[in-house]
NUTOR-984883 format. One record per atom (N, C-alpha, C, O): residue number from 1; atom name; y, x, z. Coordinates in nm, 4 decimals, always signed. Layout:
ATOM   num   atome         yy         xx         zz
ATOM   NUM      CA          Y          X          Z
...
//
This chain:
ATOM   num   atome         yy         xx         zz
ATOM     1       N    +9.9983    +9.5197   +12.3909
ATOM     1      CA   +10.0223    +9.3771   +12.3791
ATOM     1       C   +10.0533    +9.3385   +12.2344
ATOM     1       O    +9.9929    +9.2361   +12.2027
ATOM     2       N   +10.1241    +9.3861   +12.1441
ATOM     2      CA   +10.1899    +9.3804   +12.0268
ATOM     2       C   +10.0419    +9.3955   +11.9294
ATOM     2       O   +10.0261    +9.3225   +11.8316
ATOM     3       N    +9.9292    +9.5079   +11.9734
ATOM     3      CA    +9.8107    +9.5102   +11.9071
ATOM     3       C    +9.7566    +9.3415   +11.9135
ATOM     3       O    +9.7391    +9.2640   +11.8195
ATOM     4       N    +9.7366    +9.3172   +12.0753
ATOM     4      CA    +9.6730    +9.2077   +12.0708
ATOM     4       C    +9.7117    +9.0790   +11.9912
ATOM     4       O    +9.6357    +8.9882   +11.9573
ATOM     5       N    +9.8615    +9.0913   +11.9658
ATOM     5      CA    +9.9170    +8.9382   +11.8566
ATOM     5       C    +9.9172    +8.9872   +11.7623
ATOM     5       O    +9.9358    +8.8919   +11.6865
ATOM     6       N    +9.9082    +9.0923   +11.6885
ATOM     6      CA    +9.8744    +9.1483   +11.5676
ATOM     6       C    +9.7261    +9.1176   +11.4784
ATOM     6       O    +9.7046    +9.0884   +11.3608
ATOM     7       N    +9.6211    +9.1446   +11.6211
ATOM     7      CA    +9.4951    +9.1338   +11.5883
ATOM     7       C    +9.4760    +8.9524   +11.5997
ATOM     7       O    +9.4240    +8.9007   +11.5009
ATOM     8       N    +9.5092    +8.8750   +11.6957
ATOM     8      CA    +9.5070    +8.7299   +11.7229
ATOM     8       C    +9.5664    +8.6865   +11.5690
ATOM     8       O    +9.4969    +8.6238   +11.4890
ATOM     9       N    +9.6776    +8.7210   +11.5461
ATOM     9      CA    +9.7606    +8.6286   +11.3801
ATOM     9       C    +9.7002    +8.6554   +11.2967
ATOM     9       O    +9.6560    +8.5680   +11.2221
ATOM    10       N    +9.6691    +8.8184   +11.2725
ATOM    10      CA    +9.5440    +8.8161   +11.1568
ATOM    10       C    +9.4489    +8.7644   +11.1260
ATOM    10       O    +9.4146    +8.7309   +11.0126
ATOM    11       N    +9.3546    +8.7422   +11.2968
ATOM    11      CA    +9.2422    +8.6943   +11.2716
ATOM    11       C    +9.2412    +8.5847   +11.2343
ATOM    11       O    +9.1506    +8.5459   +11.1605
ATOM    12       N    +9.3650    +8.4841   +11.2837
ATOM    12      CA    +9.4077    +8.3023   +11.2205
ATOM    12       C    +9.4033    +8.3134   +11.0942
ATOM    12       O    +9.3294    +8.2378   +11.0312
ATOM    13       N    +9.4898    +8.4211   +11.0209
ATOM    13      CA    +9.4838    +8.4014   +10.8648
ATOM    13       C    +9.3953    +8.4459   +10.8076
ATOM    13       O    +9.3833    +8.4066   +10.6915
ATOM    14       N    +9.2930    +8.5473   +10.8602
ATOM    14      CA    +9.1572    +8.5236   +10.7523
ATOM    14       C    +9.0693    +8.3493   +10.7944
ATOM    14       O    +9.0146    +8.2754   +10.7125
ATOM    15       N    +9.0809    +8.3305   +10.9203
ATOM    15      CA    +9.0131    +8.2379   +10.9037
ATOM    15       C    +9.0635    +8.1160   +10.8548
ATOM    15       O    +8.9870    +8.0206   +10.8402
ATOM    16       N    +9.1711    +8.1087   +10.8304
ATOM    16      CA    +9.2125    +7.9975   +10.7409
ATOM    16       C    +9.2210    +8.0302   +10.5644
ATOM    16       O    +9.1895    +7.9576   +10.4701
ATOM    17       N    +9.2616    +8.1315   +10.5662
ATOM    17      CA    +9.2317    +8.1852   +10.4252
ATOM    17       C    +9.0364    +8.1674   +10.3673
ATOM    17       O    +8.9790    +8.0997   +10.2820
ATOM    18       N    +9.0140    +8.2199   +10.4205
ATOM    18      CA    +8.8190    +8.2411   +10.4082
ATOM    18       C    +8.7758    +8.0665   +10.3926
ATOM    18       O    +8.6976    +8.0155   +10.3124
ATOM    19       N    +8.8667    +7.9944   +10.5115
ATOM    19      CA    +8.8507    +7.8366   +10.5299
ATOM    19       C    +8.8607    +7.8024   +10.3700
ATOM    19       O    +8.7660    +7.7915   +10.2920
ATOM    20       N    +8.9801    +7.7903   +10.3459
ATOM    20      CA    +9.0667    +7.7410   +10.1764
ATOM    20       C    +8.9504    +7.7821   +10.0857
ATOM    20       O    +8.8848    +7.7130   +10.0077
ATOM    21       N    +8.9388    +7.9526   +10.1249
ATOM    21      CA    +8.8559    +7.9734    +9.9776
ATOM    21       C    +8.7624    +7.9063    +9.9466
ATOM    21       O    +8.7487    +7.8727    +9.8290
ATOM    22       N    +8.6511    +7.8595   +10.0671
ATOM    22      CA    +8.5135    +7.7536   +10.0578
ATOM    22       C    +8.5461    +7.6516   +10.0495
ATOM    22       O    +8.4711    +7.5711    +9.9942
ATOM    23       N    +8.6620    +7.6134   +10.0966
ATOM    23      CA    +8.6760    +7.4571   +10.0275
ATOM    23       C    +8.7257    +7.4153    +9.9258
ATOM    23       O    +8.7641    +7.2994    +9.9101
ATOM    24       N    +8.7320    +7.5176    +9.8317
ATOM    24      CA    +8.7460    +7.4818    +9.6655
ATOM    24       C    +8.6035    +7.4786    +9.6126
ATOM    24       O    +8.5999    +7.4544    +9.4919
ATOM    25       N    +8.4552    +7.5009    +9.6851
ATOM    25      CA    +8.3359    +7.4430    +9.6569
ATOM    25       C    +8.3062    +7.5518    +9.5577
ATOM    25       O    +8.1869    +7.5772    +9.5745
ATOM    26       N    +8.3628    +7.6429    +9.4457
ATOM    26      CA    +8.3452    +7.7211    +9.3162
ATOM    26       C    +8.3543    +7.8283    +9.4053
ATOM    26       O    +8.4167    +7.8448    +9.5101
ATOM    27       N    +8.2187    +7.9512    +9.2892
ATOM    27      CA    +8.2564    +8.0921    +9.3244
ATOM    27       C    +8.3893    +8.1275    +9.2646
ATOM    27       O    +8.4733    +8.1930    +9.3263
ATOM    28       N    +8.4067    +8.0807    +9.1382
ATOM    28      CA    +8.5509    +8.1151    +9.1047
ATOM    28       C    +8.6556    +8.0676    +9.1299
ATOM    28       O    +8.6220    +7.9534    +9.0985
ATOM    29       N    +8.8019    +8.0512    +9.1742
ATOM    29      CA    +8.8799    +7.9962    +9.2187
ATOM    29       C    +9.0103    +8.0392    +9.1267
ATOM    29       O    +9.0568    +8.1528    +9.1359
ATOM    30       N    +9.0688    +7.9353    +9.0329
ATOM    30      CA    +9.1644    +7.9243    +8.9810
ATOM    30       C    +9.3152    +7.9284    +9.0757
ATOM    30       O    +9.4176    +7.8744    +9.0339
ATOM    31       N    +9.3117    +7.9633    +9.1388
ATOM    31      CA    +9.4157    +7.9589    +9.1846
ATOM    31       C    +9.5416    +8.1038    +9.2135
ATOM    31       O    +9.5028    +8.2184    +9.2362
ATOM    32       N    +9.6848    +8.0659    +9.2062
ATOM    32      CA    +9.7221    +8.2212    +9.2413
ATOM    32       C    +9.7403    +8.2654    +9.3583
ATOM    32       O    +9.7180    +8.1895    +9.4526
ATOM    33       N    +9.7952    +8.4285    +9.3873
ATOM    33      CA    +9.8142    +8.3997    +9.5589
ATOM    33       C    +9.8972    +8.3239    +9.5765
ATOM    33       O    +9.8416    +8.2336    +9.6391
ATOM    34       N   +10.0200    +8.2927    +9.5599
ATOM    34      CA   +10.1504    +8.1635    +9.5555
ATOM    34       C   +10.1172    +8.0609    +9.6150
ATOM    34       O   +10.1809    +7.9889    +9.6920
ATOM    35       N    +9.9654    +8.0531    +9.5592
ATOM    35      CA    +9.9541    +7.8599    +9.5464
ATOM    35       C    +9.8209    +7.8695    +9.6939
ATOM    35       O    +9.7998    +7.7879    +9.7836
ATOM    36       N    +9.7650    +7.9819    +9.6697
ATOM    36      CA    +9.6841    +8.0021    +9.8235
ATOM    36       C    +9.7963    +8.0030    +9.9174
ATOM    36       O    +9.7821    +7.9109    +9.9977
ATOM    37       N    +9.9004    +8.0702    +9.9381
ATOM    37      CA    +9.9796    +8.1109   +10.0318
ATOM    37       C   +10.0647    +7.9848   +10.0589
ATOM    37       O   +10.1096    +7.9685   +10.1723
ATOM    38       N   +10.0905    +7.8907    +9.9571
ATOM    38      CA   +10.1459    +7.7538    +9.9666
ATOM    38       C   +10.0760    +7.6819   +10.0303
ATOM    38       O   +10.1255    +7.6346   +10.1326
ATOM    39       N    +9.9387    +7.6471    +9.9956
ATOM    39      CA    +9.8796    +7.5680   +10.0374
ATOM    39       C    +9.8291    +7.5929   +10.2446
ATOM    39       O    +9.7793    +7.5090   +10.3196
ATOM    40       N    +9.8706    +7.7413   +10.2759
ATOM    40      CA    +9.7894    +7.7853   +10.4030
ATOM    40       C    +9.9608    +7.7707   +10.4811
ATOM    40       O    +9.9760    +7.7288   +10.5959
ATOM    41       N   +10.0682    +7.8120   +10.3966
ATOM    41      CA   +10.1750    +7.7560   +10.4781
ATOM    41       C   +10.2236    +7.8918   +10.4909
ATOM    41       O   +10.3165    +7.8962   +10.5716
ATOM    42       N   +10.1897    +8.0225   +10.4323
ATOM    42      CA   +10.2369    +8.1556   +10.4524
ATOM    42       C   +10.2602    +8.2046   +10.3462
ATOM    42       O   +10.2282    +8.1622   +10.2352
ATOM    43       N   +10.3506    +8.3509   +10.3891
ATOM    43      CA   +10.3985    +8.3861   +10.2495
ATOM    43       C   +10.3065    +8.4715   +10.1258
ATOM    43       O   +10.2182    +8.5398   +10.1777
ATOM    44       N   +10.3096    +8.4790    +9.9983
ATOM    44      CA   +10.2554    +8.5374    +9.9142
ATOM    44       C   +10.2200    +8.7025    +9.9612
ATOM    44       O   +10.1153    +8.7466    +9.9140
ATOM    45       N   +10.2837    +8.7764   +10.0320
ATOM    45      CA   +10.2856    +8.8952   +10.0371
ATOM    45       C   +10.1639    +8.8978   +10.1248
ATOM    45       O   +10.0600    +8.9562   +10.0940
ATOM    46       N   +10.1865    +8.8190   +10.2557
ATOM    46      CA   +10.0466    +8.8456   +10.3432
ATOM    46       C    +9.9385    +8.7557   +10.2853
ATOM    46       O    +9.8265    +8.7719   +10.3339
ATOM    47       N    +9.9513    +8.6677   +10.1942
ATOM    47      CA    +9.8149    +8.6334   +10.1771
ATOM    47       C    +9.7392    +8.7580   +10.0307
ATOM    47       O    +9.6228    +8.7642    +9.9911
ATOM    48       N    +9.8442    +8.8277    +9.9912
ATOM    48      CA    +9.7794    +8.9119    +9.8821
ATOM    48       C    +9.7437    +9.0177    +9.9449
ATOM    48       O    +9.6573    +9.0907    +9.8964
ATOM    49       N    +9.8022    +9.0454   +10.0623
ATOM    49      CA    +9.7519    +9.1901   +10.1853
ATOM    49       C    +9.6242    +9.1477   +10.2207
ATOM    49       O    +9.5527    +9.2205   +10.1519
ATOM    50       N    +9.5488    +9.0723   +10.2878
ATOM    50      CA    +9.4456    +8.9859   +10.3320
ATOM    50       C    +9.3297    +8.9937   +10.2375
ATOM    50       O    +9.2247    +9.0529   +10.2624
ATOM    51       N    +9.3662    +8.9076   +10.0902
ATOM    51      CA    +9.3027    +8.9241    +9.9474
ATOM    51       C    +9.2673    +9.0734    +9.9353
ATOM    51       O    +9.1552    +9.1018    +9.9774
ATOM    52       N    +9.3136    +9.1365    +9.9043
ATOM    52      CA    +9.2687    +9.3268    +9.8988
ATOM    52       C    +9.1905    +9.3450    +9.9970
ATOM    52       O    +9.0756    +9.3861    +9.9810
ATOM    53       N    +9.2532    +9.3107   +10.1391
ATOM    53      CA    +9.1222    +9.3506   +10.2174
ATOM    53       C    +8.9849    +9.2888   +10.1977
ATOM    53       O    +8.8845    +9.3514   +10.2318
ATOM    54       N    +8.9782    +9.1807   +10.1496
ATOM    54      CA    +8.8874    +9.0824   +10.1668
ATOM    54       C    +8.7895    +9.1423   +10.0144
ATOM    54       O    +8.6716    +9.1166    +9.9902
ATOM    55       N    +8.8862    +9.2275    +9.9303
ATOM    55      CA    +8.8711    +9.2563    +9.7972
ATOM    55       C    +8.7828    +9.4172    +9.8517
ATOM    55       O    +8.6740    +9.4427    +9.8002
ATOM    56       N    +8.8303    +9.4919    +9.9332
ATOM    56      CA    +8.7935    +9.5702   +10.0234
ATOM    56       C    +8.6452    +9.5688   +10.0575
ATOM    56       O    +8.5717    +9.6430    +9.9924
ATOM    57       N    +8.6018    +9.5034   +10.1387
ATOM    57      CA    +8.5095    +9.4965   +10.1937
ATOM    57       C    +8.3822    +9.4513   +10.1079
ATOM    57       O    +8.2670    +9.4621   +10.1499
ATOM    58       N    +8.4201    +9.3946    +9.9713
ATOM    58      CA    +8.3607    +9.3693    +9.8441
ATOM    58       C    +8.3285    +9.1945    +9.8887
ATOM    58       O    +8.2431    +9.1362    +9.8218
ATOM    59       N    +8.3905    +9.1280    +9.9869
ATOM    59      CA    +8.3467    +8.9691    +9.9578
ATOM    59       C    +8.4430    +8.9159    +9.8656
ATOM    59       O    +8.4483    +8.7944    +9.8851
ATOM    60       N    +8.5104    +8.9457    +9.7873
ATOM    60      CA    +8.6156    +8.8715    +9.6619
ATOM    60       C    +8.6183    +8.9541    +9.5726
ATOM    60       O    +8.6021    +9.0751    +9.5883
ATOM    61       N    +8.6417    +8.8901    +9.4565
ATOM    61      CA    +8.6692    +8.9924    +9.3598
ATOM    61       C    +8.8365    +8.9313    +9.2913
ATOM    61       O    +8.8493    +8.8110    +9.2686
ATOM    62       N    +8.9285    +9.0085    +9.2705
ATOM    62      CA    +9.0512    +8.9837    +9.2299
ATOM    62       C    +9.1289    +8.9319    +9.1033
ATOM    62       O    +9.2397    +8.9841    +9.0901
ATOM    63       N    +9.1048    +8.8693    +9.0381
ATOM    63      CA    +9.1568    +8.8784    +8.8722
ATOM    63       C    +9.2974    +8.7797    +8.8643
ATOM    63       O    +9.3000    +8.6680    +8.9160
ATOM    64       N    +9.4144    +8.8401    +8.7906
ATOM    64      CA    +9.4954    +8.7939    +8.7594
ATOM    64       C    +9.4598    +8.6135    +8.7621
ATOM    64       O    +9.3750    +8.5604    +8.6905
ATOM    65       N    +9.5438    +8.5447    +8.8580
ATOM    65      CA    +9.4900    +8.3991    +8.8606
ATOM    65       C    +9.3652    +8.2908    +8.8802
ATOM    65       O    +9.3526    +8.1691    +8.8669
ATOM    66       N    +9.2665    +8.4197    +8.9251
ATOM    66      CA    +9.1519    +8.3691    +9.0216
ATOM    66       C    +9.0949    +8.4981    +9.0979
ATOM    66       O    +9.0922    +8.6212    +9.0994
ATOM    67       N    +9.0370    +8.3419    +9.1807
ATOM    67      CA    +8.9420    +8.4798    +9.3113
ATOM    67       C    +8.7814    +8.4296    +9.3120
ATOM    67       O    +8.7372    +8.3164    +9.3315
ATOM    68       N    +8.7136    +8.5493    +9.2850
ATOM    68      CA    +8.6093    +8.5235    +9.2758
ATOM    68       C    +8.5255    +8.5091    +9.4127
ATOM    68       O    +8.5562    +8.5998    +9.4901
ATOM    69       N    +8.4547    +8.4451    +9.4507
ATOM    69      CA    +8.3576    +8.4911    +9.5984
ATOM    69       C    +8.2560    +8.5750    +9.5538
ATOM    69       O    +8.1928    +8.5542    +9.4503
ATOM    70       N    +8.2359    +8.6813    +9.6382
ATOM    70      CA    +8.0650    +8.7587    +9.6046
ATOM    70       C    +8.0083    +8.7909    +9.7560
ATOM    70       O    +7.8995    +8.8468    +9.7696
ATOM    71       N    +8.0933    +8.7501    +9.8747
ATOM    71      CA    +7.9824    +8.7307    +9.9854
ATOM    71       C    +8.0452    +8.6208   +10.0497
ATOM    71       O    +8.1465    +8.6254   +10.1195
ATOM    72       N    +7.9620    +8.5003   +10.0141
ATOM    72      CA    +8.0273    +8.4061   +10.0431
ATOM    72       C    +7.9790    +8.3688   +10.2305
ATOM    72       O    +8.0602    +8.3253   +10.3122
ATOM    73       N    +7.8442    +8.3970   +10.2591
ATOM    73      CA    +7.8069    +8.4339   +10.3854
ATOM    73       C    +7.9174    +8.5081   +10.4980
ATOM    73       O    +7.9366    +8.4647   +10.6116
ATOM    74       N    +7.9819    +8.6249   +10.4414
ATOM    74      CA    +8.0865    +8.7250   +10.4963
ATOM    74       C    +8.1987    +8.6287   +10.5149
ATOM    74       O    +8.2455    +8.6220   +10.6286
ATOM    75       N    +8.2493    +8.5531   +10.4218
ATOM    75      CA    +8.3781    +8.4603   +10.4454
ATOM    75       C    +8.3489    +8.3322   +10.5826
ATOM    75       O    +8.4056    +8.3004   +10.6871
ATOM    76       N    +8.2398    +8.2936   +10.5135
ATOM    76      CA    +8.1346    +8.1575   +10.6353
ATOM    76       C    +8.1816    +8.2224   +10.7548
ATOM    76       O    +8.2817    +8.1699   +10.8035
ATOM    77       N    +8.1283    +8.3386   +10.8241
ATOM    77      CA    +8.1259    +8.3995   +10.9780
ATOM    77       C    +8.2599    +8.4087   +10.9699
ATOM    77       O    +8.3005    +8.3610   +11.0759
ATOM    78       N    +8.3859    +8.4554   +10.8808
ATOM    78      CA    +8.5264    +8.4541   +10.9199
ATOM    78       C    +8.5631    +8.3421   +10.9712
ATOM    78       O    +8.5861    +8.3177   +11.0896
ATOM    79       N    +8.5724    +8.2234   +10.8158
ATOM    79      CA    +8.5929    +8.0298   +10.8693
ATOM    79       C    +8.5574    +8.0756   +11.0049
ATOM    79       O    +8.6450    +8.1251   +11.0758
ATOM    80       N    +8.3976    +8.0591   +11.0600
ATOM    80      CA    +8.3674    +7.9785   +11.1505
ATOM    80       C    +8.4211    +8.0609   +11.3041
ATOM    80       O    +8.4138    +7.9952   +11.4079
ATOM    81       N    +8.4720    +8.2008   +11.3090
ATOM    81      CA    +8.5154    +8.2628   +11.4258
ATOM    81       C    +8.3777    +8.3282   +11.4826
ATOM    81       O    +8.3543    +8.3445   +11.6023
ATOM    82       N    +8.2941    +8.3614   +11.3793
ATOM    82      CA    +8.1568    +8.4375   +11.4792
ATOM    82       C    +8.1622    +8.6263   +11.5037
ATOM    82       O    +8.0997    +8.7067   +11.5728
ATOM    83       N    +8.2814    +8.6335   +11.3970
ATOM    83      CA    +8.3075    +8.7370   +11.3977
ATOM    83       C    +8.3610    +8.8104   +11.3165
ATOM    83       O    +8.4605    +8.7466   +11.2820
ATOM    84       N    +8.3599    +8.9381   +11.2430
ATOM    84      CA    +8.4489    +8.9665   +11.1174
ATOM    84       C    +8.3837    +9.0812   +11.0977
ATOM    84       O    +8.3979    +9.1950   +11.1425
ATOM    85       N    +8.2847    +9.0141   +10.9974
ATOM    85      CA    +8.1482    +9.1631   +10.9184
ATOM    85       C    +8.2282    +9.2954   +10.8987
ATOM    85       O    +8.3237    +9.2932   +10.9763
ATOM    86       N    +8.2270    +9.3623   +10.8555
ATOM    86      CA    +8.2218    +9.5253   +10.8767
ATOM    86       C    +8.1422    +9.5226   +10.7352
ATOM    86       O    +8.0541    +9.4475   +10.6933
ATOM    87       N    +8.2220    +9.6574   +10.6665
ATOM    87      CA    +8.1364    +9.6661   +10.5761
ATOM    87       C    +7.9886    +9.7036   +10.5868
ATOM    87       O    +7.8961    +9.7009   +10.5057
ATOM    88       N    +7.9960    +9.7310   +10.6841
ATOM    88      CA    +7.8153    +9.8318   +10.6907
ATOM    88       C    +7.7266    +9.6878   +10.7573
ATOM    88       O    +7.6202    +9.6921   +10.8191
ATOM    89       N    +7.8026    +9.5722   +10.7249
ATOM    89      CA    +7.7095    +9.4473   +10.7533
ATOM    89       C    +7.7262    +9.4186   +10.9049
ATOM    89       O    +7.6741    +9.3155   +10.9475
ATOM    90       N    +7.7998    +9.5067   +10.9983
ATOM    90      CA    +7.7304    +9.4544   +11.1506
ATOM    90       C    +7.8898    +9.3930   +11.1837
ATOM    90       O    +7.9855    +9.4589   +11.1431
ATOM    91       N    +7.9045    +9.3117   +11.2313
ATOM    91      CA    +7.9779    +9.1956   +11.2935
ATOM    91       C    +8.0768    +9.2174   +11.4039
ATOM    91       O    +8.0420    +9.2088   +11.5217
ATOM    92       N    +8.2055    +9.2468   +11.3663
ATOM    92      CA    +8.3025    +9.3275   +11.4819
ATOM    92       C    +8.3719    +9.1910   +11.5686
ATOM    92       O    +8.4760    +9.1380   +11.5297
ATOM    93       N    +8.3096    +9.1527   +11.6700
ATOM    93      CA    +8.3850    +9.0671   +11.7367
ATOM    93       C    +8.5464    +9.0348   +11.7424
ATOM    93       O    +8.6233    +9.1307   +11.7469
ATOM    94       N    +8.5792    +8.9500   +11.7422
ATOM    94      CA    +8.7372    +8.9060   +11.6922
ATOM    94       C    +8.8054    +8.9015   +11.8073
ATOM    94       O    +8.7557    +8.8099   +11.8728
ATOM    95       N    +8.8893    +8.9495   +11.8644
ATOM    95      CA    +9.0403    +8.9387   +11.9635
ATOM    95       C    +9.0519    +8.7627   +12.0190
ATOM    95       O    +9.1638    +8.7198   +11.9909
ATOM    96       N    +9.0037    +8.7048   +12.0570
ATOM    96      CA    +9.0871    +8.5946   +12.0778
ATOM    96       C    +9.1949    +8.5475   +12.2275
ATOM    96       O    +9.2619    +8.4442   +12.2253
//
């Protein structure tokens, strides 16, 4: 049970995180985690845990005070809840 609200809260904060990142419209994003984590309503620590993963899987790239997008497709299917790519490209259905 504790897996299943583990996997359910995560999956809310990539998809609101992945949400934020496309709606700054730029591959690059000036912003810090602070001000991502301000703006989504959570704290800095889990939105920079999230960022690595997301840095992980190679759709962001990390730099002191911006985030770059490099699969911006991979973030799209997070936003929209179709699923949560895998690095090897195939699409791991989400907990809901």
């Amino acid at each position: 049970m504790i897996g299943l609200l583990e996997d359910v809260t995560f999956s809310a904060i990539d998809t609101h995180l992945s949400k934020a990142l496309l709606a700054e419209e730029s591959e690059v994003i000036t912003l810090t985690h602070q001000q991502l984590a301000t703006k989504l309503g959570s704290a800095r620590e889990v939105i920079s845990r999230h960022l690595k993963r997301f840095e992980a899987y190679g759709w962001v790239s990390l730099n002191r005070g911006t985030v770059t997008l490099l699969d911006v497709e991979a973030l799209r299917k997070v936003a929209d809840k179709h699923g949560f790519p895998s690095k090897a490209g195939q699409n791991v259905t989400l907990s809901q």
